[in-house]
C-alpha angles and dihedrals in degrees: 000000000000119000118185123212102273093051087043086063090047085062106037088057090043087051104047082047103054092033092227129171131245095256089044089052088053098051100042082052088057092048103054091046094052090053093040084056091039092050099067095066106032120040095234099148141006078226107092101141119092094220077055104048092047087051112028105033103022105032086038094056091049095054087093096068090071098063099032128054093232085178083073095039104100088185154010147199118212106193117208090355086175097176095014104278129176095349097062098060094030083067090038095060090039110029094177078062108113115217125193093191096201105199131148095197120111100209105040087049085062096047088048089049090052094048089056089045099052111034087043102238123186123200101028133103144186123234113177094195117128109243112260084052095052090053090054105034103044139040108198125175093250114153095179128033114204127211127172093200091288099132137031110269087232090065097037084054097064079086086085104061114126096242087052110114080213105046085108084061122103117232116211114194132188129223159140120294086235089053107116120197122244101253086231087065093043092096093063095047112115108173145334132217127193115207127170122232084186096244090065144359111254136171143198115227114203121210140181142122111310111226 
């Protein structure tokens, strides 16, 4: 894997950010290539650039770990993780993290099959049920659900019926700062908080059952 020296600074400043060891860094190096190769035959991601799949897809997904104590999160479940994120560098960064990656398409099943494979992740699995029969058809010890904006919150919140073996789970979701919550939702948000990529202003809205 040859990196020049444009694509070496990238890292280094994703590195020292992130604070991220030796062995993160290399996987995470691993990882953005293979999508960027992948990629060219299977239309996994927009994202094709490596400066925007550091920022957009990797440092994105850890922006989590500033609001949430992953060292004490036995488990997560990434809906419609599509390429991997968050739930791939989640478990990166926390490799005693355990990720369910819920995703239906076929491709990006493979390309997630080949990631594990090839950057040798532990704790992490693939389910390719659709949502609502997941839901209905597994109960799973998941304490956090992740979504990078890739369903409507409405659907995502079917999670808190009372018959749902996961209506005690959190749901994180991400979105744009400018995203506004539908008011019939507005009795299972939590919290919200706003982060910067830089390139935009984003932020996670938490949502669960209030006691």
């Amino acid at each position: 894997m040859e990196i020049n020296k444009k694509e070496q600074t990238i890292w280094n400043i994703f590195a020292e950010r992130e604070k991220l060891t030796p062995q993160q860094l290399e996987l995470f190096q691993k990882y953005a290539y293979m999508l960027i190769e992948w990629n060219k035959k299977f239309n996994l991601t927009a994202i094709t650039g490596l400066q925007e799949i550091v920022t957009k897809h990797f440092i994105d997904s850890l922006a989590l770990r500033k609001y949430v104590d992953l060292n004490n999160v036995k488990s997560i479940g990434d809906i419609g993780a599509g390429a991997g994120f968050p739930g791939v560098p989640l478990n990166i960064v926390y490799p005693d993290l355990g990720v369910i990656l819920i995703e239906v398409n076929h491709k990006k099943i493979q390309f997630l099959e080949a990631l594990i494979a090839q950057l040798g992740l532990k704790n992490i699995e693939i389910c390719d049920l659709d949502w609502r029969t997941f839901l209905r058809k597994t109960e799973s010890e998941v304490e956090y659900f992740v979504s990078r904006a890739t369903m409507d919150p409405a659907e995502l919140c079917r999670m808190f019926k009372p018959s749902c073996p996961y209506k005690n789970s959190k749901l994180v979701y991400w979105a744009t700062s400018k995203f506004e919550i539908d008011k019939k939702l507005q009795e299972f948000v939590l919290d919200t908080k706003e982060y910067s990529l830089g390139y935009a202003d984003r932020k996670l809205i938490f949502f669960g059952l209030k006691k």
